[in-house]
C-alpha positions as CSV (number, residue, x, y, z in Angstrom):
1,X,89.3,26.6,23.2
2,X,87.4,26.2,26.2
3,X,84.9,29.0,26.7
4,X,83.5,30.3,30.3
5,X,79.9,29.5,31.2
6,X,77.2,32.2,30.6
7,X,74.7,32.6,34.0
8,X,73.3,35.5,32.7
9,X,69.6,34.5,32.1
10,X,68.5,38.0,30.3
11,X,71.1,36.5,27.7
12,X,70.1,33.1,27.8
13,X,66.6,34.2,27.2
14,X,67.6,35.5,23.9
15,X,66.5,33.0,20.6
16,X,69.7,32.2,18.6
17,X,69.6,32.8,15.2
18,X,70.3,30.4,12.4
19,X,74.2,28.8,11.9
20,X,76.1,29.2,9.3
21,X,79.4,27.8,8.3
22,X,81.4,30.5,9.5
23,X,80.5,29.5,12.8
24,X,82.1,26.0,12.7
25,X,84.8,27.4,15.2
26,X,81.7,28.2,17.6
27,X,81.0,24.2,17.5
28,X,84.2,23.1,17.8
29,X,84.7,25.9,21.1
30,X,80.7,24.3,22.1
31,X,82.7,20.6,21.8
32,X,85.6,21.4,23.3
33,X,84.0,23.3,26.1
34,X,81.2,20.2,26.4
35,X,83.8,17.8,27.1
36,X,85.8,19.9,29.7
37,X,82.7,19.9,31.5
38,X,81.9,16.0,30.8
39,X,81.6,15.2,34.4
40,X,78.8,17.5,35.6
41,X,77.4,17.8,31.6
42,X,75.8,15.8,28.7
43,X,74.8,18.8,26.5
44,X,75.2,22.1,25.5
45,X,74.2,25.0,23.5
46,X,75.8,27.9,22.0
47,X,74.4,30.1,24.3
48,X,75.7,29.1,27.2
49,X,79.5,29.9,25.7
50,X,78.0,33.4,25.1
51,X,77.3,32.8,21.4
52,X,73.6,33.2,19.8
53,X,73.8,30.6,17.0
54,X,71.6,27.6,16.8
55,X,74.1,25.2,17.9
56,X,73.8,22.1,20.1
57,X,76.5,19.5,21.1
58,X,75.9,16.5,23.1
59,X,76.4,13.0,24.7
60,X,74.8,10.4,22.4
61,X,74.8,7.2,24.2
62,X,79.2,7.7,24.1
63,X,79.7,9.6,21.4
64,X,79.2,13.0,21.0
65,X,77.4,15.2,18.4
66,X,77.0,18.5,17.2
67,X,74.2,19.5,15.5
68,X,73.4,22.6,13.5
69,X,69.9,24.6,13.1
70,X,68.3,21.2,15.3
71,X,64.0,22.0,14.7
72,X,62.0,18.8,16.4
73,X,59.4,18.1,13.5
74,X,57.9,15.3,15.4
75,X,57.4,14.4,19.5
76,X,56.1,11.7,21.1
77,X,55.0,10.0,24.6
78,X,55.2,13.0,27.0
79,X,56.1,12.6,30.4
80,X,57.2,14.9,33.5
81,X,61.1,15.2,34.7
82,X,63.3,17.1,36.6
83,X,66.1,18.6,35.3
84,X,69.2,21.0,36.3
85,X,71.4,23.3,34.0
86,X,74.9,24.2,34.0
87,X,74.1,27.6,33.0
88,X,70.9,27.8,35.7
89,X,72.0,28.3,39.9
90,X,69.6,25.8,42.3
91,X,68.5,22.6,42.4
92,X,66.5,20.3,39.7
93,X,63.1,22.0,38.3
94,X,60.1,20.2,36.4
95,X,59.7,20.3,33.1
96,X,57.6,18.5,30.6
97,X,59.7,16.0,27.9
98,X,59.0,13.6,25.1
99,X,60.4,10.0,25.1
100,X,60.4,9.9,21.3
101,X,61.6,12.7,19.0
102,X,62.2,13.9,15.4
103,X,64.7,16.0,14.8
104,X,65.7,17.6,11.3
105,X,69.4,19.1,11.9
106,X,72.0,20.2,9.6
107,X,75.9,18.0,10.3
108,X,79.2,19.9,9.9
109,X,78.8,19.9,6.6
110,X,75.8,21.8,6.5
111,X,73.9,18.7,4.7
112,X,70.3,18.3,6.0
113,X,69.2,15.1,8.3
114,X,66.3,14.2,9.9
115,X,67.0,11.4,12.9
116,X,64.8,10.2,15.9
117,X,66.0,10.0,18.7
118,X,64.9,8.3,22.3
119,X,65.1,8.3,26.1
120,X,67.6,10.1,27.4
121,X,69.3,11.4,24.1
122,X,66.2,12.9,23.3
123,X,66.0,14.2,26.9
124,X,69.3,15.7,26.4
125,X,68.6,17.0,22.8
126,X,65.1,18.9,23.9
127,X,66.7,21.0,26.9
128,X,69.3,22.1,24.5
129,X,67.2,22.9,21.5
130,X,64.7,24.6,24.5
131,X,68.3,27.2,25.3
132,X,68.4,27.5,21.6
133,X,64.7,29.1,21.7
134,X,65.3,31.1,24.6
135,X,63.3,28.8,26.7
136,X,64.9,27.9,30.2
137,X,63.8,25.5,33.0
């Protein structure tokens, strides 16, 4: 089902809390919601579908991913960007990224990875993990 867009940035402030697998229905509404969106969109968190759970779903280089409880263990080559959210009204704002990143996660399946990732995956991956903290541009 797809879900309506949160703007509300008291609520988008708010840190998720950890996923579990009751919430696989929250990932597939993320996915579904995510690809309804594909044209103006490359990622998403739970957050902005009005759910606090630390889920993230996203464009990776085609294919899209869903990633549960996503931590960055490991960042690398920082640089400074503009970006624009979905969830956010106005234009691009600055932020600081890494081109390289390590990311432990957990799959549908709840079984643990641990992938890097680079350029604009990783791009894509840090601004949705950043919603997950409560962290906006």
């Amino acid at each position: 089902m797809v879900k309506e867009l949160i703007h509300d940035p008291i609520f988008l402030e708010c840190k998720a809390e950890l996923a579990t697998k009751e919430d696989l229905y929250i990932a597939e509404e993320l996915l579904q919601t995510l690809i309804a969106h594909q044209e103006e969109c490359v990622g998403m968190a739970a957050n902005m579908i009005g759910c606090l759970k630390n889920i993230i779903a996203f464009d990776n280089d085609g294919e899209y991913m869903v990633m549960f409880n996503p931590e960055i263990i490991k960042k690398s080559a920082p640089y400074e960007t503009e970006e624009s959210c979905l969830s956010l009204l106005g234009g691009p704002r600055k932020t600081k990224r890494y081109k390289s990143i390590k990311v432990k996660y957990q799959n549908k399946e709840f079984q643990t990875r641990i992938k890097t990732f680079t350029g604009w995956t990783a791009q894509i991956i840090q601004h949705e993990i950043d919603h997950c903290n409560g962290i906006l541009i």
